[in-house]
C-alpha positions in Angstrom: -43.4 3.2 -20.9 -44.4 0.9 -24.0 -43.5 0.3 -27.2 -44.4 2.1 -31.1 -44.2 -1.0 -33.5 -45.8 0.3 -36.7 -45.1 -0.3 -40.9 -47.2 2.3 -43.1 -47.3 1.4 -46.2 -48.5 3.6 -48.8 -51.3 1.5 -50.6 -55.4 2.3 -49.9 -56.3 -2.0 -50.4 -55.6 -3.9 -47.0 -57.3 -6.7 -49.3 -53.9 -6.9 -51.0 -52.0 -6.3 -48.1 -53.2 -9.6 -46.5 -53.2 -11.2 -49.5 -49.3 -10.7 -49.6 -49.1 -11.4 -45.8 -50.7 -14.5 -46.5 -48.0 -15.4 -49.3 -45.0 -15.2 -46.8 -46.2 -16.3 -43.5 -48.8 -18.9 -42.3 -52.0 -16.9 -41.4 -54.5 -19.7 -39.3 -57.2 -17.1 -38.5 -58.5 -13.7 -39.2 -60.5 -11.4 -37.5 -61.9 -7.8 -37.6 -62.2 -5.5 -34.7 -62.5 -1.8 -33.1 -59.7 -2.9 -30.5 -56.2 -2.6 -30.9 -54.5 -5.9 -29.0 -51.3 -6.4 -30.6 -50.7 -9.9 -28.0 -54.2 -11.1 -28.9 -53.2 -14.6 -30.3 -50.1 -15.3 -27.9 -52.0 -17.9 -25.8 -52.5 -20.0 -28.8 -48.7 -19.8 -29.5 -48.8 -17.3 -32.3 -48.4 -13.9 -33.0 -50.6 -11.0 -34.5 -50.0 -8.6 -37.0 -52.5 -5.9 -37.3 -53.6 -4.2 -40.3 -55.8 -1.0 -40.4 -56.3 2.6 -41.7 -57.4 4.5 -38.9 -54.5 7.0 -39.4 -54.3 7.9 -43.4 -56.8 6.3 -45.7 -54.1 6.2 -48.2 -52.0 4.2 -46.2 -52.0 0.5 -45.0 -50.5 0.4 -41.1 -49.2 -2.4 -39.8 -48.5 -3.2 -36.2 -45.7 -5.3 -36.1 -44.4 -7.8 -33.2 -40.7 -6.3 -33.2 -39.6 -8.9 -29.1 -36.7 -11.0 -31.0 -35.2 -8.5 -33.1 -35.8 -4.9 -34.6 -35.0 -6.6 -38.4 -37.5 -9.8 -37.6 -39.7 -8.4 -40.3 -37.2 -6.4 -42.8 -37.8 -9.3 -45.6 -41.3 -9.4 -45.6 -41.6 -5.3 -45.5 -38.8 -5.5 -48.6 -40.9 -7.4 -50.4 -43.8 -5.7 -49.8 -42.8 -2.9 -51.1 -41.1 -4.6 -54.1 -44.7 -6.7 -54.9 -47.1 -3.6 -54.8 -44.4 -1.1 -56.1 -44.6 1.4 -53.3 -42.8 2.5 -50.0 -43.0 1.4 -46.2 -42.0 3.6 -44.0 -40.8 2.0 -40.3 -40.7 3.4 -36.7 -39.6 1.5 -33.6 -39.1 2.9 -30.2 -39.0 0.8 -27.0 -38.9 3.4 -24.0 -37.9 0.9 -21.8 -34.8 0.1 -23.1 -34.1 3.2 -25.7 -34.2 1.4 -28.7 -35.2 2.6 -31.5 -35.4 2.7 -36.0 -36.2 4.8 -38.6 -36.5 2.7 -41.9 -37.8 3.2 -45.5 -38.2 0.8 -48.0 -39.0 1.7 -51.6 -39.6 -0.7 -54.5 -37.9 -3.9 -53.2 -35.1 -1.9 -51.7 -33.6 -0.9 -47.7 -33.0 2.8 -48.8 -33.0 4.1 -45.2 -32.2 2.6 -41.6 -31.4 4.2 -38.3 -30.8 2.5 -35.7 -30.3 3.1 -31.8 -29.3 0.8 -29.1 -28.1 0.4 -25.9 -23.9 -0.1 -26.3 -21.6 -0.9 -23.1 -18.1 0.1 -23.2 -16.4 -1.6 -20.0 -19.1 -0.4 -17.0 -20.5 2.6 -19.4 -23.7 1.7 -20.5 -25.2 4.3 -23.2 -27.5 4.5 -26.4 -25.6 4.8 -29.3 -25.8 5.1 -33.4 -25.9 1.5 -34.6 -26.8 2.2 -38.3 -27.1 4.9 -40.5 -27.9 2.9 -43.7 -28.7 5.5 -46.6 -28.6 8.7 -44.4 -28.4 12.1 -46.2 -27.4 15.4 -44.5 -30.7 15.8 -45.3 -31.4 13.3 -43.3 -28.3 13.6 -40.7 -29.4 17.3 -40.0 -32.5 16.6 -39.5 -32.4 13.9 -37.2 -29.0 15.2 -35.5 -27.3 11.9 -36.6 -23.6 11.6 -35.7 -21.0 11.2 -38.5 -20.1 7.6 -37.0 -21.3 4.6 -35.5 -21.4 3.7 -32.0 -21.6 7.5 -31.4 -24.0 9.1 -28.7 -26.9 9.0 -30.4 -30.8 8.9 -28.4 -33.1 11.4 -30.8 -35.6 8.3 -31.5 -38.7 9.0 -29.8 -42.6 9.0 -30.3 -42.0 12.6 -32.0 -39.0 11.8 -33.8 -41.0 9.0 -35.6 -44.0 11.0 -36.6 -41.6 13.9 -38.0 -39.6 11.0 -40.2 -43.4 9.9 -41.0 -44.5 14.0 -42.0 -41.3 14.6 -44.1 -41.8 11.4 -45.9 -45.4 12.1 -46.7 -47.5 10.3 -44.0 -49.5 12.8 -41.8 -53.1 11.6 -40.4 -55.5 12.5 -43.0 -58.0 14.7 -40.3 -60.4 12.1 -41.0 -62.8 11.5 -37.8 -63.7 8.2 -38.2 -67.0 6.8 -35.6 -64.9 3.4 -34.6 -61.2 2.8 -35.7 -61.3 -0.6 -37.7 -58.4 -3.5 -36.7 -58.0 -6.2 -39.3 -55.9 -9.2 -37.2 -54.2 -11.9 -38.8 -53.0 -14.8 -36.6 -49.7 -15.9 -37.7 -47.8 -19.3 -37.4 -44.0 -18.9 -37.6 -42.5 -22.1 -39.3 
């Protein structure tokens, strides 16, 4: 069980990265470190967004903190991508629960989002399609996406998110790196 909470977005500087974090949420502290703890701040109240390039040095990954919603972070990935002119591309799978998203943003823009959830009709309880923003039959094939919403739909998965990743691009770069590098930032929601 756990949870994949990760933005890629294709841009080598995490310099600039931050720099744009900084410009849309309140970052109190920053730290650099070879161990990935995502809850690291949460007894000071705050939350962490990690930043490294342990997976594609081409490619600035960001571990987002997806617990109130899976859009919490849609506007500042939107304007990411807008500000350095590039795409994100985001995958979110909670095996506890089955959800899960497939998004891509490209110059400023949502072009992609797939979306599962758990859906009750009555006493049925099952995981459903609850957003195919800007799916192709590319796309629909691909992903075995179902022609409406609120359909059957649980194909989100660990794999599923690193074959959305490989089709748009993003593969690990065969790299082998001594230590993998974490760049925190302490964030204060206001």
């Amino acid at each position: 069980m756990g949870t994949f909470s990760k933005a890629d977005i294709k841009n080598d500087s995490i310099e600039r990265v931050k720099q744009l974090i900084g410009k849309y949420y309140k970052v109190v502290n920053e730290e650099v470190d070879t161990v990935e703890q995502d809850w690291r701040y949460w007894k000071n109240g705050s939350d962490a967004i990690l930043l490294s390039k342990n997976y594609n040095e081409s490619w600035v990954e960001i571990n987002l903190n997806n617990e109130f919603t899976m859009y919490f972070h849609d506007e500042l990935l939107r304007r990411l991508s807008e500000e350095l002119e590039t795409e994100i591309l985001l995958g979110y799978y909670q095996s506890t629960c089955g959800d899960g998203r497939l998004a891509k943003f490209e110059n400023g823009k949502l072009v992609l989002s797939i979306i599962q959830s758990e859906l009750k009709f009555g006493e049925e309880s099952m995981i459903r399609l609850m957003d195919n923003w800007g799916v192709t039959e590319v796309i629909k094939q691909e992903f075995s996406i179902p022609n409406k919403t609120r359909e059957k739909f649980f194909e989100i998965d660990w794999d599923t998110i690193y074959k959305f990743y490989k089709i748009n691009g993003l593969e690990w770069d065969g790299i082998k790196r001594d230590d993998e590098v974490y760049h925190y930032l302490e964030i204060k929601y206001e």
